[in-house]
C-alpha positions in Angstrom: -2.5 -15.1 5.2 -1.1 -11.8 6.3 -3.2 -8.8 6.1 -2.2 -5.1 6.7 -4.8 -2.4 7.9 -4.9 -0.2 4.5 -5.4 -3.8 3.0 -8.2 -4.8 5.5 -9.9 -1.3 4.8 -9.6 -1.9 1.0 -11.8 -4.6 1.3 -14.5 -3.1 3.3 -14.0 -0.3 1.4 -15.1 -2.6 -1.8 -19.1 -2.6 0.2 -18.7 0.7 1.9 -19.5 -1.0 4.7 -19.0 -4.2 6.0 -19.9 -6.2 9.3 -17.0 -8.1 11.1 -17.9 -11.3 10.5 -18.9 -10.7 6.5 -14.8 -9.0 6.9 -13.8 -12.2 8.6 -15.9 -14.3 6.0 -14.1 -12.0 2.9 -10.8 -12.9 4.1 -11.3 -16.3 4.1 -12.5 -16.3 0.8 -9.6 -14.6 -0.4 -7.2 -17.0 1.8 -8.6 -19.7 0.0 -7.8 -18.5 -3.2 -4.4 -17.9 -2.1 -4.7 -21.7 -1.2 -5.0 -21.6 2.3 -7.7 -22.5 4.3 -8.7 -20.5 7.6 -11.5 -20.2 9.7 -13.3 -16.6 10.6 -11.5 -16.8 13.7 -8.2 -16.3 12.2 -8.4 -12.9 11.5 -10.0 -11.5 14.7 -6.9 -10.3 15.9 -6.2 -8.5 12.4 -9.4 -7.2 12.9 -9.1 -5.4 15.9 -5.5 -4.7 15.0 -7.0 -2.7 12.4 -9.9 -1.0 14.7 -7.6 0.1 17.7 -5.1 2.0 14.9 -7.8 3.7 13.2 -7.5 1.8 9.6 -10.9 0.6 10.2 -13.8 2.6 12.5 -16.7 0.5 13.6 -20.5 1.9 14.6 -23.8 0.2 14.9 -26.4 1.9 12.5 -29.7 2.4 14.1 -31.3 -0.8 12.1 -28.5 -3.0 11.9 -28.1 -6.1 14.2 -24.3 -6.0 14.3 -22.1 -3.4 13.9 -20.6 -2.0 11.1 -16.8 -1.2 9.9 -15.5 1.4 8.0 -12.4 2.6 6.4 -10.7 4.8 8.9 -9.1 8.4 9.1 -5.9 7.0 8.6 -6.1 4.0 6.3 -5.4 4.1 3.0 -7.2 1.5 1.2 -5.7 -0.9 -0.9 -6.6 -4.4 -2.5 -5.3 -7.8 -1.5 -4.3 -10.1 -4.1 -7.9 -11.4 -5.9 -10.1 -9.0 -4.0 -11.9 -7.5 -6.8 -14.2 -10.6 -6.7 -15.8 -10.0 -3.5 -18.2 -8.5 -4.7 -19.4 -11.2 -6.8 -18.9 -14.0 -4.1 -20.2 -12.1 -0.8 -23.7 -11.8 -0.7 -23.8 -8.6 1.3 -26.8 -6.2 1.2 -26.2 -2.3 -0.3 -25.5 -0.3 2.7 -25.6 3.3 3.4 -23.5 5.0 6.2 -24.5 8.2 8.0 -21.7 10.0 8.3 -22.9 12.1 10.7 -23.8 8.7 13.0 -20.2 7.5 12.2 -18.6 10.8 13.0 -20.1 10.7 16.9 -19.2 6.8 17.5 -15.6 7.6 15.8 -15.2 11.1 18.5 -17.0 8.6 20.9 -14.0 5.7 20.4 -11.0 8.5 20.3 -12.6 10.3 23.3 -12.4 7.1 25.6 -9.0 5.8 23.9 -7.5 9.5 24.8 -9.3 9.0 28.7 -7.1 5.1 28.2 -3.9 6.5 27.5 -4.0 9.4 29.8 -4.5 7.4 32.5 -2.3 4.5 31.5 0.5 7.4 31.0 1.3 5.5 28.1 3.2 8.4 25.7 3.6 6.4 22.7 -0.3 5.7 22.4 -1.2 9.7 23.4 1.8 10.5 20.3 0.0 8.3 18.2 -3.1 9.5 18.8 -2.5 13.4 18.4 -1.6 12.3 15.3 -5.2 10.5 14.5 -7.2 13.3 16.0 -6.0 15.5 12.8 -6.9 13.0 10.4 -10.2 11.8 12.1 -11.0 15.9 11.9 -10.8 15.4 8.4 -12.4 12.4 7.7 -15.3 13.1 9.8 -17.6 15.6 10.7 -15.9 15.7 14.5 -14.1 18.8 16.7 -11.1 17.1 18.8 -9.6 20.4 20.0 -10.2 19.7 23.8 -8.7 16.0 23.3 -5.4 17.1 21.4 -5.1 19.5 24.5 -5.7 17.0 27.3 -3.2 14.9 25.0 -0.7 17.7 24.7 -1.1 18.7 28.8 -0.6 14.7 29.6 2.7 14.7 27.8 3.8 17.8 28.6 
């Protein structure tokens, strides 16, 4: 089962918030009723996929055990086919994310992937993320203006 990023975030999007696994475990609920059967495992690499291009944005609540993932700045959530029934099969408990606690692990995660590709010199990564830093300003409560600039110097 092939999964995109906006797809990946419409699902986590269904519990506001979800922990990897319980995405992994969602997934292959809905691969089975697409009559496939997968393990967790499967979709780690979809996972991540999703993470390092911003559809999904991860933190780890103060009380929470495991970490927590998001819908990100640049996803646009959307349902795979038989999602809407997650919530009925996943036993996940009501979650409530601080957006102010996701907003500084999200500038956290851009500010170290800008360090990354500045120092990697890789331009298509710094292009793609001068484009993220304007939607993460939007989606969270974050100030990127000296980022976009060591972006914009590194390319120049």
């Amino acid at each position: 089962m092939d999964v995109t990023g906006d797809e990946l975030a419409g699902v986590v999007d269904l519990f506001d918030a979800l922990t990897p696994g319980e995405l992994a475990q969602a997934l292959v609920e809905l691969a089975y009723r697409q009559g496939e059967d997968l393990e967790p495992a499967a979709f780690e690499d979809d996972i991540a996929a999703a993470r390092e291009t911003y559809h999904l944005v991860g933190f780890e609540p103060g009380a929470a055990d495991e970490a927590w993932l998001v819908p990100g700045p640049v996803a646009f959530p959307e349902l795979p086919e038989d999602a809407t029934d997650l919530p009925h099969i996943l036993d996940v408990p009501d979650r409530t994310v601080d957006r102010e606690q996701l907003g500084a692990a999200a500038e956290e995660r851009f500010r170290a992937d800008t360090a990354q590709a500045v120092a990697d010199g890789d331009d298509e990564r710094m292009r793609e993320l001068l484009d993220v830093s304007y939607e993460l300003e939007v989606w969270g409560p974050v100030d990127l203006e000296s980022a976009r600039d060591r972006l914009d110097d590194a390319l120049a």
